[in-house]
C-alpha positions in Angstrom: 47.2 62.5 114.3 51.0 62.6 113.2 53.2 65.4 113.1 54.1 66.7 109.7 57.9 67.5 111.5 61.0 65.5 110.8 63.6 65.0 113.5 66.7 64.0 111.6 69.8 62.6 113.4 71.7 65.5 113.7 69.2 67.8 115.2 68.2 64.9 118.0 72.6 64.6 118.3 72.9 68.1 118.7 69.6 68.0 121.0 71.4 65.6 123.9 75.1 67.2 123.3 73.4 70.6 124.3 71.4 69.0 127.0 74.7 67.1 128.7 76.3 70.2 128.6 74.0 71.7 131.1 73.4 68.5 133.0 77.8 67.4 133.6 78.5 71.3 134.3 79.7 69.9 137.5 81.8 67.9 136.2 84.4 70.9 135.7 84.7 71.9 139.1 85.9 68.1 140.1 88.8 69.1 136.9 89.7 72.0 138.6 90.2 70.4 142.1 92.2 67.6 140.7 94.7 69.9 138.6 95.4 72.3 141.2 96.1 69.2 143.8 98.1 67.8 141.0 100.2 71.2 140.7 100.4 71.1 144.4 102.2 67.6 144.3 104.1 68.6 141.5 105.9 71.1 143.6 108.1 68.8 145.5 109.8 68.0 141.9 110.8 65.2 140.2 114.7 65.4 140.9 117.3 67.8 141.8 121.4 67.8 141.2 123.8 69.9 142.6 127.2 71.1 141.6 129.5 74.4 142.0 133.1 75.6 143.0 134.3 76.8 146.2 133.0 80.0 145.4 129.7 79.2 143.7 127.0 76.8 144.5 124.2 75.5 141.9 121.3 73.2 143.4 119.1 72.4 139.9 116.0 71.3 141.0 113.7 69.3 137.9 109.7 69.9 137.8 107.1 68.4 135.4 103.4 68.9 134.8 103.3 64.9 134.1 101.2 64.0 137.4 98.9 67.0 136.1 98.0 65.0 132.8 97.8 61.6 134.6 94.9 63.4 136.8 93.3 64.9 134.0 93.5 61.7 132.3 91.5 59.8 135.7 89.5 62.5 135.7 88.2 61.9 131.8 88.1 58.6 132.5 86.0 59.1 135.8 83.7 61.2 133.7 83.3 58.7 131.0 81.7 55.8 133.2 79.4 58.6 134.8 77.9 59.6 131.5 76.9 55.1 131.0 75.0 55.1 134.2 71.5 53.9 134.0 70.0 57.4 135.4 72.0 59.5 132.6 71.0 57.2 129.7 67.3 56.9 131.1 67.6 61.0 131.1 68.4 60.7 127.1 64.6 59.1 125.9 63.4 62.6 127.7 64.0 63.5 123.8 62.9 61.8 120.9 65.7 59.3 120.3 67.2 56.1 119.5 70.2 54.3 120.5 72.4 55.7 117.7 72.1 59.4 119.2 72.1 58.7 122.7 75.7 56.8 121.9 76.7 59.7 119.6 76.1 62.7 121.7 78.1 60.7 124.3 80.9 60.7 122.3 80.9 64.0 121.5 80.4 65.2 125.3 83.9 62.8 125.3 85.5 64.2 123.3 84.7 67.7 124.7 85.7 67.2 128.0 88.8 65.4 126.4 89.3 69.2 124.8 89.0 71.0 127.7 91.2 68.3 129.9 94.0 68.7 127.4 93.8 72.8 127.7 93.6 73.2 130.8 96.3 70.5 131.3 98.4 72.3 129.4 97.6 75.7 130.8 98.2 74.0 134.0 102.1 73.3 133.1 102.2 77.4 132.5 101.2 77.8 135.8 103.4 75.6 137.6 106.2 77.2 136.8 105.0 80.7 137.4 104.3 79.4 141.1 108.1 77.9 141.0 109.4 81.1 139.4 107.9 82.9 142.6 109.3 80.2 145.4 111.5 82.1 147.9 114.2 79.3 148.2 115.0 79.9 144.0 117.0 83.0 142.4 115.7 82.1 139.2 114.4 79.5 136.7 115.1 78.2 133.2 113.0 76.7 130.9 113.6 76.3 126.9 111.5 79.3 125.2 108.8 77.9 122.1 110.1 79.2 118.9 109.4 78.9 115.4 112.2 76.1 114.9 109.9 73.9 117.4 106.5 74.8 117.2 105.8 71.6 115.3 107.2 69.7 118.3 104.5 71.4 120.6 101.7 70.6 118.4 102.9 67.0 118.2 103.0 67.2 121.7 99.7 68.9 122.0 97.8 66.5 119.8 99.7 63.5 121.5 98.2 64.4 125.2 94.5 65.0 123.4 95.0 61.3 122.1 96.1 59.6 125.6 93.3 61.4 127.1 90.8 61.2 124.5 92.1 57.2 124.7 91.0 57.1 128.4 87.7 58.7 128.1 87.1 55.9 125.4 88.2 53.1 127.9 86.4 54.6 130.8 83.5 54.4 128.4 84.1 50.6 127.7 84.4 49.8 131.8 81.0 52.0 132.4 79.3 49.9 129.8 80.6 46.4 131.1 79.1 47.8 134.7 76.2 48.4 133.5 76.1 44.4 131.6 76.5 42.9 135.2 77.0 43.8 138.8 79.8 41.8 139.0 82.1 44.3 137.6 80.9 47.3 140.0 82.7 45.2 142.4 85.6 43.8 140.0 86.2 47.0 138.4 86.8 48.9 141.8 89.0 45.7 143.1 91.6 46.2 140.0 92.0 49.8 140.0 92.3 49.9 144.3 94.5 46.7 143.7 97.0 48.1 140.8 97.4 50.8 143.5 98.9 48.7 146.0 100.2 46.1 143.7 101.1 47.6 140.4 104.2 45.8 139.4 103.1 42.4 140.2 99.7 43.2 138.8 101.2 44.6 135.2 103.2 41.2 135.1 100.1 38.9 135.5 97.2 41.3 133.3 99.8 42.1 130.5 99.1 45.8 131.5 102.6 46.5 130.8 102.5 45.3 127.1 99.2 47.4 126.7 100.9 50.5 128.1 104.1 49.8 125.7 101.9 49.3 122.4 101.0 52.8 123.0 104.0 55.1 124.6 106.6 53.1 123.0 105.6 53.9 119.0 108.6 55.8 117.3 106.1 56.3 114.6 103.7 59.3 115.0 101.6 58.1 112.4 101.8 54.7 113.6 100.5 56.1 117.0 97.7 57.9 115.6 96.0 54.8 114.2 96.8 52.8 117.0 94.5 55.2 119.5 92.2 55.6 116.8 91.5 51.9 116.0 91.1 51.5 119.7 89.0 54.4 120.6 86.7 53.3 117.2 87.0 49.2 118.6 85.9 50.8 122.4 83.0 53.0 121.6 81.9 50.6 118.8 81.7 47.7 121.2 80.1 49.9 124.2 77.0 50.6 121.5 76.9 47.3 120.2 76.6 45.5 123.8 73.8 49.0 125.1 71.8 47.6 122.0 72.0 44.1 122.9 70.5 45.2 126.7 68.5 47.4 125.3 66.7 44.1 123.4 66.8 41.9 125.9 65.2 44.8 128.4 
């Protein structure tokens, strides 16, 4: 006897989006760990200058939240190659799906945690400095105010950090999928990034990583820059479905 309901795409999408959003709530805890050790590490300051008369003295010490987005960047990325194992896609035919969904309500679970990376990131940058304006061994700290003259400038910089983050998610995607193809690449994949650690320089020379890195953060063009992570994200998540569907026939 068939049933006379219709599941269409959306409703079996929106089906597994809700469902992830239950099953990765751990996930945000492991964000919260990493942005508070990265606001930790960011205390010690990138640079400091110092300068004065003989009757005043002025030590400027210089802080950014950059190591906070490069930890909320690992952390999408982390997050990304979780969401490809084999348990958490077997978890997805729980429902009545296909392929298409399971690969679409991932990428929307990306890009939510890419959302909430980038906020929190950013909230993360507010709260440095209120920890630095509190430090006993400072009088008092300057930072330029956001006004109306530059409030385009933090929206381009707002959307810029969601598309490098949003960017990794999509490659951590990519490296999940390629685990799961062979089991050579739960050992290669471990190997590089341990490796790049030790050896970045002399890695970046040989794998070209440099060149990668510069197609990206060296675009003058904002438009320009917004295709490029685009193309790539679509390329990424297009070749991680079409490589799941080719195990998925010869399983």
């Amino acid at each position: 006897m068939q049933s006379l309901s219709k599941v269409t795409l959306d409703q079996v999408v929106k089906n597994q989006f809700l469902y992830k959003l239950s099953a990765f709530s751990g996930v945000y805890i492991s964000l919260i760990i990493l942005q508070v050790i990265a606001v930790l590490f960011s205390l010690n300051g990138v640079g400091n200058s110092t300068g004065g008369s003989e009757l005043i003295s002025l030590n400027i010490h210089y802080y950014s939240a950059n190591l906070i987005f490069v930890f909320t960047m690992l952390w999408v990325f982390i997050v990304s190659i979780i969401i490809t194992s084999k348990g958490y896609r077997d978890e997805d035919f729980s429902f009545v799906t296909n392929r298409i969904s399971s690969d679409l309500s991932n990428v929307l679970f990306v890009v939510l945690v890419t959302i909430i990376g980038t906020i929190t990131a950013l909230l993360s940058k507010y709260v440095l400095q209120v920890i630095v304006l509190f430090l006993p061994k400072f009088d008092s700290i300057y930072h330029s105010p956001v006004s109306m003259k530059i409030g385009s400038f933090f929206v381009m910089g707002t959307l810029t950090a969601f598309l490098y983050i949003f960017l990794c998610g999509a490659a951590g995607y990519f490296v999940g999928t390629l685990v799961r193809v062979s089991n050579l690449f739960k050992i290669l994949v471990p190997v590089i990034f341990v490796g790049y650690l030790f050896f970045g320089g002399t890695i970046s020379e040989v794998s070209g990583l440099v060149t990668i890195v510069e197609f990206f953060y060296l675009e003058t063009s904002f438009i320009a820059f917004i295709l490029k992570v685009f193309i790539t994200v679509l390329v990424l998540f297009a070749g991680s479905a079409a490589i799941f569907n080719r195990m998925e026939v010869r399983q």
